[in-house]
N, C-alpha and C positions, 0 to 999 in steps of 0.2 A: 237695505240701502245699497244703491252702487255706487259706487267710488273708481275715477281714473287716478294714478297716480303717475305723474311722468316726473322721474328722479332718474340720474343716470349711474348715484352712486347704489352699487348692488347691495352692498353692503345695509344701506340705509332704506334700499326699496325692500329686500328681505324683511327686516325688524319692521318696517310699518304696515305691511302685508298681515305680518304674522298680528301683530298688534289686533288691527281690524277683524280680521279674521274673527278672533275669539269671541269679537261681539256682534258677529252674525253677519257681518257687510261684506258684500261681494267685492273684492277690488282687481279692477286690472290695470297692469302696468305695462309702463314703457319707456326708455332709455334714451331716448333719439328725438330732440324736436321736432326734425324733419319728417318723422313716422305721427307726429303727436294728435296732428290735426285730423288725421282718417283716424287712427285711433279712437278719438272723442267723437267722432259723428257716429262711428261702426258700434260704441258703446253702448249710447247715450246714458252719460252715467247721471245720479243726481249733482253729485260734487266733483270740482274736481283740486288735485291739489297737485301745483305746477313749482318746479324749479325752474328757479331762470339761468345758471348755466347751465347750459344742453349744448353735447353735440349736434352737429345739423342746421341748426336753428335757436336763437336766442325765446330763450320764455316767454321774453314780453312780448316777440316777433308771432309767437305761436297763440299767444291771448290775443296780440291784435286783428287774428286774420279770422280769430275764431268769431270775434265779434262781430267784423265785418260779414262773417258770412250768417249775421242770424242766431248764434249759437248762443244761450240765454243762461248756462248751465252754472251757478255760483263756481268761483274760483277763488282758493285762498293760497297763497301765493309762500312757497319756502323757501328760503334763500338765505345765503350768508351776508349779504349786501343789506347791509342793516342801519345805514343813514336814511336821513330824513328824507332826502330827493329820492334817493332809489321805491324810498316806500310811497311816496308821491307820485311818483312816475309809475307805479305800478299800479295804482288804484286810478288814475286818471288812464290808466289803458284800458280796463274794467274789470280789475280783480275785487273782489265783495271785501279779502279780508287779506292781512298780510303777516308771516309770523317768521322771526329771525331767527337761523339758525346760531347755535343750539337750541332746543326746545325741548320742553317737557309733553312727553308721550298724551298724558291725561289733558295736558291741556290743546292739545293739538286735537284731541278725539273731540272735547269739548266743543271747541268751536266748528268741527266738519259737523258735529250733531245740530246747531244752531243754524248751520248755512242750509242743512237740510230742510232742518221745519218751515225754513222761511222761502225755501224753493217753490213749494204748491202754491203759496197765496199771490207771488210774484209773478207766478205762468198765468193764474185767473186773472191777472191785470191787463194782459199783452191780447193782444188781439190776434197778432202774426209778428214778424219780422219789424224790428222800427225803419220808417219810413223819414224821408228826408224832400222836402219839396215835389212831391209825387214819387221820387225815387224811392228802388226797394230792393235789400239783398235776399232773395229767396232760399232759406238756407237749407234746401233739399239738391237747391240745383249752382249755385252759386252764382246766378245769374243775375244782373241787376235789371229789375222792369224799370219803366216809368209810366206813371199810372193805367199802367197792370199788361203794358206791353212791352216783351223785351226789348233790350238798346242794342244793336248792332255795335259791337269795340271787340279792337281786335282782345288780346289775352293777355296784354300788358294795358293797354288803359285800362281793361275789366278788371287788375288786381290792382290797379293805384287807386280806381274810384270805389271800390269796398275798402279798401284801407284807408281814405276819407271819410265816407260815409260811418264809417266807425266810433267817428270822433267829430260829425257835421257842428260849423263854428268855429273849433279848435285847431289853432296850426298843428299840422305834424311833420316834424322833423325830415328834412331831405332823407339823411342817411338812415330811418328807420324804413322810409317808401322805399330805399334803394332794397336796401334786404329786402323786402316782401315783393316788388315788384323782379327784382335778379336775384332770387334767392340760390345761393350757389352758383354763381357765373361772374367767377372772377375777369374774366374777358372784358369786361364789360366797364367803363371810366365814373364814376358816381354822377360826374356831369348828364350821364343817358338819360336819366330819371327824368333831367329838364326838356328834353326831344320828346318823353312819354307825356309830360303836363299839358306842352304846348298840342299836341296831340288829342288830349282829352281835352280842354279846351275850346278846340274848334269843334269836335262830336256833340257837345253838350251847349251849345252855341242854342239859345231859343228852347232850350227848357225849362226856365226857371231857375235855374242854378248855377254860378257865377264857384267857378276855382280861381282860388286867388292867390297870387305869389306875395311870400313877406320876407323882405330879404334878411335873412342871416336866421330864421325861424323854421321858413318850410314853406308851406301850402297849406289854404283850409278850404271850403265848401262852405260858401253861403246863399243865402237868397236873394236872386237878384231883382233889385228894388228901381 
């Protein structure tokens, strides 16, 4: 089995390395959300198991782009953040499983062994990449088609509309589009985000698909009716 591991504390990446190790699972790590996402494609590991504070980049910012871009790989999620929303808000980003720190070593092996077996029968379901009103993030290229020809958006609507498409229905949070869309560009006034929607918006004008503003929620991706 391969295993990513992205924990920035060394301390805690050493001991679960060494852990794995012993029972024959290949794992590679890394420290840096912002490195985390080429990491997981350059791996393709079977599990992966994600901190969410990270320098670089927040965890959940790093699961959500991962999804958006396709990436189907179980994620069980480690953190100190051990209330009910944060485990909420994690598993509605799309982590399989969520375990609070402190934890017990045996149990944490346990369930990356569970999230494995249950990986092959999940990939025989999928056809490709999920699809969204013809929309589709191709996760070799990150490109979004619409049925099965790419969209012309510049490089800011093309990351606000996978980080929708990630969660098609569901509002998502301004300030989380802001990180993924400016990630690391303090320059930049959170209000941008609403120049990039109105933007994508008018691109996607007669596809079938309707971005919607909810005030004091975010934006979602619906079908338009």
């Amino acid at each position: 089995m391969k295993l990513l591991l992205v924990e920035d504390n060394l301390a805690m990446q050493k001991t679960l390395e060494r852990s794995f190790a012993r029972r024959g699972v290949q794992v590679t790590s890394c420290a840096d959300g912002a490195r985390a996402l080429d990491r997981w494609q350059a791996s393709a590991p079977d599990v992966v198991l994600l901190d969410l504070s990270l320098p670089g980049c927040d965890g959940l910012d790093v699961l959500a782009q991962a999804r958006a871009a396709g990436l189907t790989t179980p994620v069980l999620i480690l953190t100190a953040r051990g209330t009910v929303g944060d485990r909420i808000l994690g598993l509605n980003t799309g982590a399989d499983d969520y375990l609070p720190k402190p934890f017990d070593l045996d149990e944490l092996e346990a369930r990356v062994q569970a999230l494995a077996r249950r990986a092959p029968a999940r990939a025989g379901r999928e056809a490709g990449p999920p699809a969204f009103c013809g929309m589709r993030v191709e996760p070799d290229s990150g490109a979004v088609t619409l049925h099965g020809e790419p969209m012309d958006l510049a490089p800011r609507e093309l990351a606000l509309l996978r980080a929708l498409l990630a969660q098609p229905g569901r509002a998502v949070a301004k300030e989380r589009l802001y990180a993924l869309v400016f990630p690391q560009q303090p320059q930049f006034q959170a209000e941008a985000i609403e120049v990039v929607a109105y933007r994508l918006r008018k691109r996607i004008a007669g596809s079938g698909t309707q971005l919607v503003t909810l005030r004091g929620l975010g934006y979602l991706l619906k079908a338009q009716t």
